[in-house]
C-alpha positions as CSV (number, residue, x, y, z in Angstrom):
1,X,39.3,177.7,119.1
2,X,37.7,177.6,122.0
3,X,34.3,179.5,121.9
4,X,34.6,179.9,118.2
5,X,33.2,183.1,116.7
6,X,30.6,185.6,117.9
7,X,27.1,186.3,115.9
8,X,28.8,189.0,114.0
9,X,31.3,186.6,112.5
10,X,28.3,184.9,110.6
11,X,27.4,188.1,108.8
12,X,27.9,187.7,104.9
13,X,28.0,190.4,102.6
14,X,26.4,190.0,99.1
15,X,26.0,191.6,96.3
16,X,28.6,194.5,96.8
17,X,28.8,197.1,94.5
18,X,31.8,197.2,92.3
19,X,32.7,201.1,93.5
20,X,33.0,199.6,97.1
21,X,37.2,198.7,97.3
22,X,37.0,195.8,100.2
23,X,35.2,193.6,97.9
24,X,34.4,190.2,99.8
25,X,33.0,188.5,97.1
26,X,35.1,188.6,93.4
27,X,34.0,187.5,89.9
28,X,35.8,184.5,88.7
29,X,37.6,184.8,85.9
30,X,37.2,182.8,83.3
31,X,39.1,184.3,80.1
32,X,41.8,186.7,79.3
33,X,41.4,189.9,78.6
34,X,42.6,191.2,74.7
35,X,45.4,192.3,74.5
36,X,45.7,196.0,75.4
37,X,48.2,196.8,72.1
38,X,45.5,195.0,69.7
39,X,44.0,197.4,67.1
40,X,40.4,196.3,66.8
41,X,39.0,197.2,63.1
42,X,35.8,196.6,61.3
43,X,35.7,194.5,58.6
44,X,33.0,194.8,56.1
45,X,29.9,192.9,56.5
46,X,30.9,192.2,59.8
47,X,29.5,193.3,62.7
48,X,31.1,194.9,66.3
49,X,29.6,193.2,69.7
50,X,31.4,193.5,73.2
51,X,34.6,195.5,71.2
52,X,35.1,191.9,68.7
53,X,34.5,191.3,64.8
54,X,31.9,188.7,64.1
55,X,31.0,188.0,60.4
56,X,27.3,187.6,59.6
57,X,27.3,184.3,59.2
58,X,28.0,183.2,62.3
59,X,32.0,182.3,62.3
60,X,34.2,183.6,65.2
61,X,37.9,184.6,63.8
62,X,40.4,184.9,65.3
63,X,42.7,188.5,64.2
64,X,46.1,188.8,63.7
65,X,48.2,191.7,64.7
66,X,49.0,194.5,62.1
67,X,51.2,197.7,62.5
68,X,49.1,200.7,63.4
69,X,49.9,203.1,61.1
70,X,51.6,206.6,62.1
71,X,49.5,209.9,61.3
72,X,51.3,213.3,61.2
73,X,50.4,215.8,63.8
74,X,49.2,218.1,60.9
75,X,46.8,215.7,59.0
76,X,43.3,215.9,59.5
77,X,40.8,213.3,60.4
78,X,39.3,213.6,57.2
79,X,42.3,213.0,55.1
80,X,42.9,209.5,57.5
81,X,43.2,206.7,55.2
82,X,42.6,203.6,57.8
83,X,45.1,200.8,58.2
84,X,43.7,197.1,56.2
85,X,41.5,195.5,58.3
86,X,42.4,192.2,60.4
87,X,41.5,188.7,58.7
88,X,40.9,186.2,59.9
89,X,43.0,183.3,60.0
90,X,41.0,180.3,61.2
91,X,37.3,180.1,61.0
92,X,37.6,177.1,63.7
93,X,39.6,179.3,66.4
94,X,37.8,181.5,68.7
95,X,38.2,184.0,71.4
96,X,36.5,182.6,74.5
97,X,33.9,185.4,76.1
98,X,33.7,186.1,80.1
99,X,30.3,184.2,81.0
100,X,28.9,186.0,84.0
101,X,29.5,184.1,87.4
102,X,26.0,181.8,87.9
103,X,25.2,180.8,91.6
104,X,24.7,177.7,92.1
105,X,20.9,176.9,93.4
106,X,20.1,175.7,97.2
107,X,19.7,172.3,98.0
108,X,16.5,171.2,99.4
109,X,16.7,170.4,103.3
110,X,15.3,167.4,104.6
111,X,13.6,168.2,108.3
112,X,15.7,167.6,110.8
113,X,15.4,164.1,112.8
114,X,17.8,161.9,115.0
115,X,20.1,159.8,112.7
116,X,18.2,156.2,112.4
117,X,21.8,154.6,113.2
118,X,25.2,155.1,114.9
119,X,28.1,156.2,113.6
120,X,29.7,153.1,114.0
121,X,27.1,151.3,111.5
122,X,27.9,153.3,108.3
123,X,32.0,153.7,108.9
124,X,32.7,150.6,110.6
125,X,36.5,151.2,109.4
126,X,38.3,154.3,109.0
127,X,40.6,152.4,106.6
128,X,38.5,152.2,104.1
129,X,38.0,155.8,103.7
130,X,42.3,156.1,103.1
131,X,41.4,156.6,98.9
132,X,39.6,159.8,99.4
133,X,41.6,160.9,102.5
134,X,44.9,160.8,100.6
135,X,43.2,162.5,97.6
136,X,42.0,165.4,99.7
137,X,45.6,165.3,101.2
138,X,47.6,165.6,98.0
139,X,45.2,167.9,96.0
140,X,47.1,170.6,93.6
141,X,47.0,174.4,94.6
142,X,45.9,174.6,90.9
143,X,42.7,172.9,92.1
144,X,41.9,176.2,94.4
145,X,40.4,178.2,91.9
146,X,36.8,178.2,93.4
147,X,34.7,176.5,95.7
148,X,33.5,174.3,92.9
149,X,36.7,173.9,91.4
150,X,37.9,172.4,94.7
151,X,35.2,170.3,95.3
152,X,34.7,168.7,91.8
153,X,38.1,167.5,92.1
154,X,38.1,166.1,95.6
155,X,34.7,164.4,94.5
156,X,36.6,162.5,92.1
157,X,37.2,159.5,93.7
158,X,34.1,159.2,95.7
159,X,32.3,156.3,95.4
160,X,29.3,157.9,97.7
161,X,27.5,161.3,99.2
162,X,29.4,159.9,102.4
163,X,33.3,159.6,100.5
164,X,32.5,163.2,98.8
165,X,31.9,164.5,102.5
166,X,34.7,162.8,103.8
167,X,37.1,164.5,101.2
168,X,35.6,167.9,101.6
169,X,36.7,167.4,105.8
170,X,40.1,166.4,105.4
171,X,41.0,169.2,103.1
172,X,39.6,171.4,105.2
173,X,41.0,170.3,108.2
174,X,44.2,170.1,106.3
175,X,44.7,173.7,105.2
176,X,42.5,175.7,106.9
177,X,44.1,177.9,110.0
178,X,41.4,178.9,112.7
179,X,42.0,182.7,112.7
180,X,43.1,183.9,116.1
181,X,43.6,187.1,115.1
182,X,40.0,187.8,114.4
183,X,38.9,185.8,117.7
184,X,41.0,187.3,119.9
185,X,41.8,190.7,118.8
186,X,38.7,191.6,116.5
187,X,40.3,191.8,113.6
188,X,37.5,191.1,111.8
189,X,38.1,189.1,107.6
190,X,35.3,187.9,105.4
191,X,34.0,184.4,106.1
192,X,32.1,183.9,102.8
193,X,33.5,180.5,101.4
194,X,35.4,182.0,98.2
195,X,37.5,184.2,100.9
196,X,38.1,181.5,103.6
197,X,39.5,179.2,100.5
198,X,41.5,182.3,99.4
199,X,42.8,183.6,102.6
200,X,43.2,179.7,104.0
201,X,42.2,180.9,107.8
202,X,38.7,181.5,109.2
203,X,36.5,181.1,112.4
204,X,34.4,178.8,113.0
205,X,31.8,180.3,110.8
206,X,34.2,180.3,107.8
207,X,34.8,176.5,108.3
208,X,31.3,175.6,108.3
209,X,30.5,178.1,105.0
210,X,33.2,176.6,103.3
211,X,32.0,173.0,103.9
212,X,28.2,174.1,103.0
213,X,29.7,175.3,99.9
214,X,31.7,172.1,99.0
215,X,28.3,170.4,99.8
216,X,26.3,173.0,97.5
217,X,28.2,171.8,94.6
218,X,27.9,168.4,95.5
219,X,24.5,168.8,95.6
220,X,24.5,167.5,98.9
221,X,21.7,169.1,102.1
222,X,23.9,170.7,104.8
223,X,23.6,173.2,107.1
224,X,25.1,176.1,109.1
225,X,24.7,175.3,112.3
226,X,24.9,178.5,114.9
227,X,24.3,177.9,118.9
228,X,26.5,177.9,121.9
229,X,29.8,176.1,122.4
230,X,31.8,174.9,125.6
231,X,35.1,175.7,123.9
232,X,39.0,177.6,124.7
233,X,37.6,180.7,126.5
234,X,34.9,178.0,128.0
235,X,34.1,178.8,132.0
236,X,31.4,177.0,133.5
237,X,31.1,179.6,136.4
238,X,29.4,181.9,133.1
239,X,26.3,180.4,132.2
240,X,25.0,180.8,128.5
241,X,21.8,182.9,127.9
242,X,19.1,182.9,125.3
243,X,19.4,186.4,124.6
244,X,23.0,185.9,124.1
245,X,25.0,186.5,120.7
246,X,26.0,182.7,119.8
247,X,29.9,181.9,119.8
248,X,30.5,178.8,117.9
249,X,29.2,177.8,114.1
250,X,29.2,173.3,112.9
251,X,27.2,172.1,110.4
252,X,25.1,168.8,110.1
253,X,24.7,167.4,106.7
254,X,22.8,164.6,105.2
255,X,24.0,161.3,103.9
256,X,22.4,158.0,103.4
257,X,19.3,159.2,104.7
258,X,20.2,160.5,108.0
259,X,21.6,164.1,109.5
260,X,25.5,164.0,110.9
261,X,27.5,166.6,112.2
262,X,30.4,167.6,111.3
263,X,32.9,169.8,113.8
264,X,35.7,171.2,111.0
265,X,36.9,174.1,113.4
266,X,37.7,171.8,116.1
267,X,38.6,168.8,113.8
268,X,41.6,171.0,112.0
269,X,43.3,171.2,115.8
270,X,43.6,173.2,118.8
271,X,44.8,176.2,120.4
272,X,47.7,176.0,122.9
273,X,48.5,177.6,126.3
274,X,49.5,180.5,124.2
275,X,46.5,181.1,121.9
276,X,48.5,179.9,119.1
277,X,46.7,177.3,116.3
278,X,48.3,173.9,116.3
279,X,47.1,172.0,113.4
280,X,46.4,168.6,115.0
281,X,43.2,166.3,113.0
282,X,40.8,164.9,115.1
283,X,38.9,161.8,113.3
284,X,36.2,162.4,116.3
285,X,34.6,165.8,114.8
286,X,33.8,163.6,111.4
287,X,30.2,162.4,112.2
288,X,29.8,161.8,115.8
289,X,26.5,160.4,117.5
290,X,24.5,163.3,118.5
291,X,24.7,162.1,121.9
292,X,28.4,162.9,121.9
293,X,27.8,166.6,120.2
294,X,25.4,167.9,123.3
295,X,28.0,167.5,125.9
296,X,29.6,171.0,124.4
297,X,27.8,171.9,121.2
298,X,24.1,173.6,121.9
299,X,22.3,174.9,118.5
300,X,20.5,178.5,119.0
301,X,19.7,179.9,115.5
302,X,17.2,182.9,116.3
303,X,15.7,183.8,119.3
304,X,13.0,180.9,119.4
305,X,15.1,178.0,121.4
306,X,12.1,175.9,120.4
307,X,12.8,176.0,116.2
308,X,16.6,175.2,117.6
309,X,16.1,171.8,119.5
310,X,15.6,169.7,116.4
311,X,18.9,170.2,115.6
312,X,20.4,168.9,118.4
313,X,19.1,165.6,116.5
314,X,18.2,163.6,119.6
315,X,15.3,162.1,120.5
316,X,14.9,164.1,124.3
317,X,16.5,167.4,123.8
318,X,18.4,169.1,126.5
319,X,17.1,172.9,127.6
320,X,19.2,175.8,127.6
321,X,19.6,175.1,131.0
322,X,21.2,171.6,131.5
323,X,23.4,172.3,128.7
324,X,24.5,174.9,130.8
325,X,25.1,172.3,134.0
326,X,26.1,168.9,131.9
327,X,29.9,167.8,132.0
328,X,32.0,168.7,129.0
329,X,34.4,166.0,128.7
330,X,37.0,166.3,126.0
331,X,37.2,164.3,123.0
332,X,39.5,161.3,123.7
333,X,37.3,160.7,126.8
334,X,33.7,160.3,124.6
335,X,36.3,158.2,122.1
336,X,37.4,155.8,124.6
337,X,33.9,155.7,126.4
338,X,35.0,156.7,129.9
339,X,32.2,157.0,132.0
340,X,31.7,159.9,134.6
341,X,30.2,157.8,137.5
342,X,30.1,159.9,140.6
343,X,29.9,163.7,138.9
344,X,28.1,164.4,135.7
345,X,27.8,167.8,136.4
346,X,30.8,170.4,135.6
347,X,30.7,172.7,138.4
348,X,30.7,171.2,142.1
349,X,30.1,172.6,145.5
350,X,33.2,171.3,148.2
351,X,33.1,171.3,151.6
352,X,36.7,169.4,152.9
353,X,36.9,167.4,150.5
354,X,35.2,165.6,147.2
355,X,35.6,161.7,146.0
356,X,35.5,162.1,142.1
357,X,35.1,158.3,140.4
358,X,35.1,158.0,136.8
359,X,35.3,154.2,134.8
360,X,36.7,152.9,132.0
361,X,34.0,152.3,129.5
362,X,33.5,149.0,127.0
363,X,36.0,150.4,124.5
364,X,39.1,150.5,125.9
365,X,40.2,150.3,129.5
366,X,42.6,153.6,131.0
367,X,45.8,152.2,131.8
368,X,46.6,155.1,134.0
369,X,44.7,158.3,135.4
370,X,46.4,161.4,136.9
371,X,45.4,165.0,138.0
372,X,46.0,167.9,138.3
373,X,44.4,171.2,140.7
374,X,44.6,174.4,139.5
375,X,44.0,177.8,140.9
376,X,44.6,181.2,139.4
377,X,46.7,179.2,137.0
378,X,49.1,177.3,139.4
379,X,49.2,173.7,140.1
380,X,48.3,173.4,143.4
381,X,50.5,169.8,144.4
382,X,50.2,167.2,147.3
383,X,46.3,167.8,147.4
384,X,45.1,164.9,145.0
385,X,45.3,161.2,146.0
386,X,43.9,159.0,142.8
387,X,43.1,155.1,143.9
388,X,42.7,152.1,141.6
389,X,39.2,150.6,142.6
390,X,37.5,147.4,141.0
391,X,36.1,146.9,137.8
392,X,38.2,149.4,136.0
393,X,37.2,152.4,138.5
394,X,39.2,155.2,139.7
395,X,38.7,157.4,142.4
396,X,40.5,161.6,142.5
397,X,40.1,162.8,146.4
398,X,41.0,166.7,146.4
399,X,41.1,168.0,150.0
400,X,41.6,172.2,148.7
401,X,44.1,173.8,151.4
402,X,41.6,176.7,151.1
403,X,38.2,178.2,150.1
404,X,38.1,179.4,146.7
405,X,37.8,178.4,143.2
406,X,39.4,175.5,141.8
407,X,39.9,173.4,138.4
408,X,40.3,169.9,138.5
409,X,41.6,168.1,135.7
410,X,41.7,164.2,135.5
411,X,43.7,163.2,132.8
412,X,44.2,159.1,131.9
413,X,46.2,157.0,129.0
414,X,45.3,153.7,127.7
415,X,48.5,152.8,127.8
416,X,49.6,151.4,131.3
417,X,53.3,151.9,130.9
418,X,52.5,155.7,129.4
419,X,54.8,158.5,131.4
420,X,52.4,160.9,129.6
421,X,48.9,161.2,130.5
422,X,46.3,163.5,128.0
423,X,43.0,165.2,129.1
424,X,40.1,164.0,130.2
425,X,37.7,166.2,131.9
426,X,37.8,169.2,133.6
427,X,35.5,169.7,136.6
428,X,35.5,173.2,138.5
429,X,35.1,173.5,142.1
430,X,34.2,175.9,144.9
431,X,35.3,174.9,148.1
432,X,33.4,176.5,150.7
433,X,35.4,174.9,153.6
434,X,38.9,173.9,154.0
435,X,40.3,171.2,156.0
436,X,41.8,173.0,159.0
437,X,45.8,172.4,159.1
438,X,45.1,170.2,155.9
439,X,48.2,167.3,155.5
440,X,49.9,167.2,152.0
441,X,50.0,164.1,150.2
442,X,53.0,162.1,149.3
443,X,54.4,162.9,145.6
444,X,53.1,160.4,143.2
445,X,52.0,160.5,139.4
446,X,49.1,158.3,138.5
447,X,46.9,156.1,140.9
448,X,47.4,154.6,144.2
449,X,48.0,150.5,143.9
450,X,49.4,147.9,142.2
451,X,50.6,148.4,138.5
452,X,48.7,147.1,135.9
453,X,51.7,144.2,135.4
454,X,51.8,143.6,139.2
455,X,50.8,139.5,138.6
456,X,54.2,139.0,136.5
457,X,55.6,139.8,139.8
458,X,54.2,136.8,141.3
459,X,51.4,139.0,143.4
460,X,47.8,137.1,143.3
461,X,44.5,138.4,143.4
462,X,45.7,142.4,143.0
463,X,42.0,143.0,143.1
464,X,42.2,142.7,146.6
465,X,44.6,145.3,147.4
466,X,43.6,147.8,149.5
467,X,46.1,150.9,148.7
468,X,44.7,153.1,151.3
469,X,45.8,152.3,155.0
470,X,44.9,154.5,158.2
471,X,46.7,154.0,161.5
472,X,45.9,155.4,164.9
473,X,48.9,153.9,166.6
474,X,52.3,154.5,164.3
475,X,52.2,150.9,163.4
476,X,51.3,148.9,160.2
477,X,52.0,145.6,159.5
478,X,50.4,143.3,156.5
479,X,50.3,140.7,154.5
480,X,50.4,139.7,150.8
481,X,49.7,136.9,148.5
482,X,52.2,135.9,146.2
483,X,52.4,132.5,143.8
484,X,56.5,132.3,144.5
485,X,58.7,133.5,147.1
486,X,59.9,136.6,145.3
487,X,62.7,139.3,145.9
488,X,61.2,142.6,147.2
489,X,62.1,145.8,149.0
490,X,60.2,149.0,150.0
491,X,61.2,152.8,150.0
492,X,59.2,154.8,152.2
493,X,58.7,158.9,151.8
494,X,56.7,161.8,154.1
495,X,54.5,164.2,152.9
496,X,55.6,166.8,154.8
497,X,59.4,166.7,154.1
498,X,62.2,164.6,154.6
499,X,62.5,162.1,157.6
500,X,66.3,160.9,158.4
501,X,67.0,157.3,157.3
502,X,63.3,157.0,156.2
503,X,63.5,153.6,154.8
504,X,64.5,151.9,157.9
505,X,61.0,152.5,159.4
506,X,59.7,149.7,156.8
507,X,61.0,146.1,156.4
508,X,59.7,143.8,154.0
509,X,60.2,139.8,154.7
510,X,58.9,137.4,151.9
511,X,58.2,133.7,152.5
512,X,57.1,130.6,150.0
513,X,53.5,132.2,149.0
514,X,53.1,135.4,150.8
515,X,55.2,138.9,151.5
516,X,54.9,140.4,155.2
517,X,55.4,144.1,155.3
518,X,55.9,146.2,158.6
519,X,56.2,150.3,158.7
520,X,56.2,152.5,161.6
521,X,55.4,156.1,161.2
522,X,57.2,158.7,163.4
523,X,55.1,161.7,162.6
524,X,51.8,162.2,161.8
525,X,50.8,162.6,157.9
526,X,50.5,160.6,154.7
527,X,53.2,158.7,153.9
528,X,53.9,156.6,150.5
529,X,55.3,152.9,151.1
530,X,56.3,151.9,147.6
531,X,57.1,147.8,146.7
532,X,59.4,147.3,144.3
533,X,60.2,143.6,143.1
534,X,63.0,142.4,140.9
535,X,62.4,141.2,137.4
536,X,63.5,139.2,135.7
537,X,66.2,141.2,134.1
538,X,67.7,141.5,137.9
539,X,66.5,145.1,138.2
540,X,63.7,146.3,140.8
541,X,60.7,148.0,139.4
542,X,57.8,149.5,141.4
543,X,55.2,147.1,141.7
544,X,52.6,148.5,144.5
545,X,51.8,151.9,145.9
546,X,50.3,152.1,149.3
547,X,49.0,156.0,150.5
548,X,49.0,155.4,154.8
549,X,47.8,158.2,157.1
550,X,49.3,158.0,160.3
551,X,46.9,160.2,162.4
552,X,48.5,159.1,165.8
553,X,52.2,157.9,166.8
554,X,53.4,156.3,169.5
555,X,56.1,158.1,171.9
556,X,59.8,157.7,170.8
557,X,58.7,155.4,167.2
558,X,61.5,153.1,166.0
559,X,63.3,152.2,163.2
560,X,62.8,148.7,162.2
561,X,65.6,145.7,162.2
562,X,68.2,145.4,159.9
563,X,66.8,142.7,157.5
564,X,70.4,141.1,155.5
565,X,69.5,139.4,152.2
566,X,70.3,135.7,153.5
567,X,67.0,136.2,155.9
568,X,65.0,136.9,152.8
569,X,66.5,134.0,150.7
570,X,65.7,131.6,154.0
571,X,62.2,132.9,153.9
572,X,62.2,134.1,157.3
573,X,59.9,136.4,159.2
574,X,60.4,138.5,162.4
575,X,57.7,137.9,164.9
576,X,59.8,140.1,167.8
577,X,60.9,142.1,169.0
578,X,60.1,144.6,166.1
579,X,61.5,147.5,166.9
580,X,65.3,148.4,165.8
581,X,66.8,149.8,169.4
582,X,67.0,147.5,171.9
583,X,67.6,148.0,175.5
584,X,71.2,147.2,177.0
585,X,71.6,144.3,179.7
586,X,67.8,143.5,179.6
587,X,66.5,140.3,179.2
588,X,64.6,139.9,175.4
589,X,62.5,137.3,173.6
590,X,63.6,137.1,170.0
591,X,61.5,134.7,167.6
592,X,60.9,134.6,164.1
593,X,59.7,132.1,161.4
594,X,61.3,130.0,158.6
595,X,60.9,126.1,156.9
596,X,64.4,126.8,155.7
597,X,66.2,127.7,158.9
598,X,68.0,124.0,160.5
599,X,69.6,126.1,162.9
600,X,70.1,129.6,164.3
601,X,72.3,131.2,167.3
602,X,72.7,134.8,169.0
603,X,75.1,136.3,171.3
604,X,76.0,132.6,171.3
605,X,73.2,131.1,172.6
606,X,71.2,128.8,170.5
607,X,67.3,129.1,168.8
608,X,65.2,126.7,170.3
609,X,62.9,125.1,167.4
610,X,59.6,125.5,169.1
611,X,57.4,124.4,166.1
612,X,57.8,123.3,162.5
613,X,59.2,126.6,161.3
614,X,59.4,128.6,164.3
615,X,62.3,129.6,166.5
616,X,62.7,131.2,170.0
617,X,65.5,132.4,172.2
618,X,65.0,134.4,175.4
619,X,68.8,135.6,176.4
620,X,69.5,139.3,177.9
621,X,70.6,142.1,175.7
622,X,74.8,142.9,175.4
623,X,75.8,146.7,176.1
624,X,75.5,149.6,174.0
625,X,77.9,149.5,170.9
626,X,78.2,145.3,171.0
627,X,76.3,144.0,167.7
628,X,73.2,142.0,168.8
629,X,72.8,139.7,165.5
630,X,70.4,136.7,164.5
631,X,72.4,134.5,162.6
632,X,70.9,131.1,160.5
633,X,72.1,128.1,159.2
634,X,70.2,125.9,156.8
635,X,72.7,123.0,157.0
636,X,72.6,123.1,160.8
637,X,74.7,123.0,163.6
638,X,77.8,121.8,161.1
639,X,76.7,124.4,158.1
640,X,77.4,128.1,157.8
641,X,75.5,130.6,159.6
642,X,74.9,133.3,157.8
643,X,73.3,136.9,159.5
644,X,69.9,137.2,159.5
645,X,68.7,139.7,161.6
646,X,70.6,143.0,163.2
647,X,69.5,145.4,166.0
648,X,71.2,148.3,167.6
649,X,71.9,148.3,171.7
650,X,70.9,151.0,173.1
């Protein structure tokens, strides 16, 4: 439903001759013809008008059927003796005459003129509008006789010009198909209102005649609206022209003393990837702020732009041209007031790389916001990184692998649990310069950064998280607050591919109120270092999302120590040496941290407590193949020791 119809779609035909067989326009019937067998016969003092008896004094009978008789094939006219005339039976009854079809007159229009209040002022709940909605939802066939026939009865329980309106959009948006056929392969019907209620599919010019027509009989002012519309077929590459035929028909109307629009094509549903209709309502299309409209809807009635701008019904007007350039986000995106902070433009001009930052507006705040790139109708993965700023911000980098023409789509979901995101805003770019030898990004759905839960975890102040981390020398290590000493691991992954035994390059150590995490990189890229924590049904759930570039390692890059469970339930911390592989028969300074630890020992030589909570042992590596372990006791010398730490002689 994209672009809607083209100027020729808004052609009506009137006042076709009754020779011409494709009639657009029939005569409503409103009686029944006689009888075809009925033998019609004068009866004295009567007189014969439109092929029925009258008497001359003003009764209608009614006749009742005699036998014809049977003439001879050799009897003469002359000699014909006529069969007894029809009586009647009933001076009351009457046969009902066809009236000729009456138009019904225009309604006067009041000059167009931005709406004195929001949309939110005069339906401050869609609830209470459920009476006329389920009226209009429920209504007969029988009731699809006319136009006026339809609309009398949705008017019915309407309290107000604003209820009858409402009723007249539901139905239509309820049984009206948007005609692909004639959009897409020019096969042209009639979009007069009598035929779009007959044939129950139209373009977007038979949506908004067959809404003008309910409003005719209501005697309500509305209008067809033709102009320009960022819809299916949309590409922002194409600008729209003045000279160009118009491809999209709305309507305003006028209720308690202000112009609305109403969108009827695009509030019945949508098309999907395969041009097929999908009936799917959209309360958005019913009224919305003017403000809202411009983004994609640009009146153009004639050839003078000037008479056109009124009916944008704002109090600044866009040109031709800004309408042309302005951002088109979709629907749910205006709904939810998502603001477009960085970009407000739809096509943009990329050299490397482009920082797109949108905002969740006062509404509602997005829960999660993914992406997608797109070009010649592939996704193009691994290019988008998406991080969770402040104040309800996001932030899309795309880095295109190469020049050409992109389309970006950012889609979000209120819902921060959602596995499903829905469509936002498209932006199209043009890259004109490619990153040479450009690193793919980890794979990851949504934004970089802690999950909108991550404080149930025991994590404080997630504001503060930084996601994105850059090293120069392989190395990372960090710090977190936490309220609790909490149970944690991490996974680590490559952009580039897989890495053998991966996950030992990070090690994560928590304490009483803060989680230290250490990653080495052994290749340069992006890698994703994911926290998970347990909760409190005993299962580990992802809880922060870091995106490092590693754009320098250091020669031969280690795995880190074996870290056993007991070291994370005696809150210790490794301090050195850091690295899993440790030289054979060289002398080593271990040391790590804990205000649980009473006691610790390796290759049989005690820890020397050095401080409060720290502990230090200088003794020389074993051989290659021996286990050189850490072991801890928290009951000391006499208490178990349990293993702590393990590294690998090499």
């Amino acid at each position: 439903m994209g672009c809607g119809s083209s100027k020729s779609e808004f052609i009506q035909v009137v006042n076709v001759p009754s020779t011409t067989t494709s009639t657009i326009e029939r005569k409503e019937r409103h009686v029944h013809f006689p009888d075809p067998e009925f033998v019609l016969h004068k009866i004295p003092g009567s007189r014969l008008q439109n092929g029925i008896n009258h008497n001359t004094n003003g009764s209608r009978p009614v006749f009742k059927r005699v036998q014809s008789p049977k003439i001879p094939a050799n009897t003469r006219a002359s000699n014909f003796k006529m069969a007894p005339p029809l009586v009647p039976t009933s001076p009351k009854l009457t046969v009902p005459r066809k009236r000729p079809k009456v138009p019904l007159a225009d309604v006067e229009l009041p000059p167009p003129r931005p709406p004195s209040t929001k949309r939110e002022d005069i339906i401050s709940d869609v609830a209470a509008l459920n009476k006329v909605d389920e009226h209009a939802l429920t209504a007969p066939r029988s009731m699809e006789g006319s136009v006026e026939i339809l609309a009398r009865y949705l008017m019915v329980p309407a309290r107000s010009d604003l209820e009858k309106v409402r009723g007249f959009y539901r139905w239509i948006t309820n049984n009206i198909a948007y005609d692909t056929d004639s959009h897409f392969l020019g096969k042209r019907k009639p979009v007069d209102a009598e035929s779009v209620l007959r044939l129950k599919r139209a373009v977007s010019s038979g949506y908004s005649n067959l809404f003008a027509g309910m409003c005719r009989v209501a005697r309500i002012p509305a209008k067809c609206i033709q102009g320009f519309a960022k819809g299916f077929d949309y590409n922002p590459f194409e600008n729209f022209h003045e000279l160009d035929s118009t491809n999209h028909c709305w309507n305003a109307v006028y209720v308690q003393d202000d112009w609305r629009f109403i969108e009827c094509s695009w509030g019945a549903g949508h098309l999907d990837s395969n041009k097929k209709f999908i009936y799917s309502f959209k309360e958005f299309y019913f009224m919305p702020d003017p403000e809202e409209v411009i983004f994609a809807h640009f009146p153009c009635m004639g050839t003078d732009l000037a008479e056109s701008k009124p009916w944008q019904l704002l109090e600044e007007p866009l040109d031709l041209a800004k309408f042309n350039k302005v951002l088109k986000p979709v629907y749910r995106a205006i709904g939810w007031g998502v603001q477009f902070v960085s970009h407000k433009i739809s096509v943009l001009d990329v050299w490397k790389k482009v920082n797109v930052t949108i905002q969740s507006g006062d509404k509602v705040s997005l829960g999660v916001v993914s992406a997608q790139l797109i070009q010649n109708e592939k996704e193009i993965r691994h290019h988008i990184m998406i991080l969770k700023l402040s104040d309800g911000k996001f932030q899309v980098t795309v880095r295109p692998p190469t020049k050409g023409k992109y389309i970006l789509k950012i889609l979000g979901n209120v819902d921060p649990d959602a596995t499903e995101t829905l469509g936002l805003v498209e932006y199209y770019l043009r890259c004109h310069e490619a990153i040479p030898d450009c690193q793919p990004y980890p794979d990851h759905f949504g934004p970089w950064g802690p999950v909108t839960a991550v404080q149930s975890f025991g994590f404080v102040s997630p504001e503060s998280i930084n996601p994105s981390i850059v090293t120069d020398n392989g190395r990372v290590t960090f710090s977190l607050e936490t309220s609790k000493c909490i149970e944690a691991v991490t996974r680590l992954s490559y952009g580039l591919g897989n890495i053998a035994d991966i996950d030992d390059y990070a090690m994560l150590e928590s304490t009483a109120n803060e989680v230290h995490i250490t990653a080495h990189f052994p290749r340069n890229g992006f890698y994703k270092l994911k926290i998970m924590s347990k909760s409190d049904k005993d299962d580990y759930k992802q809880a922060i999302n870091y995106i490092i570039e590693c754009r320098k390692t250091i020669e031969l890059s280690s795995p880190l120590p074996k870290v056993y469970k007991f070291a994370r339930e005696y809150q210790c911390r490794l301090l050195e040496p850091l690295d899993l592989l440790v030289t054979g028969r060289t002398e080593i300074n271990v040391r790590f941290m804990s205000d649980k630890v009473k006691a610790a020992t390796i290759l049989g030589r005690k820890f020397q407590n050095v401080s409060n909570n720290e502990w230090e042992a200088v003794v020389t590596s074993c051989s290659p193949g021996e286990k050189f372990i850490v072991y801890g006791s928290i009951s000391g010398t006499a208490g178990s020791f349990k293993s702590l730490y393990e590294f690998k002689i090499v």
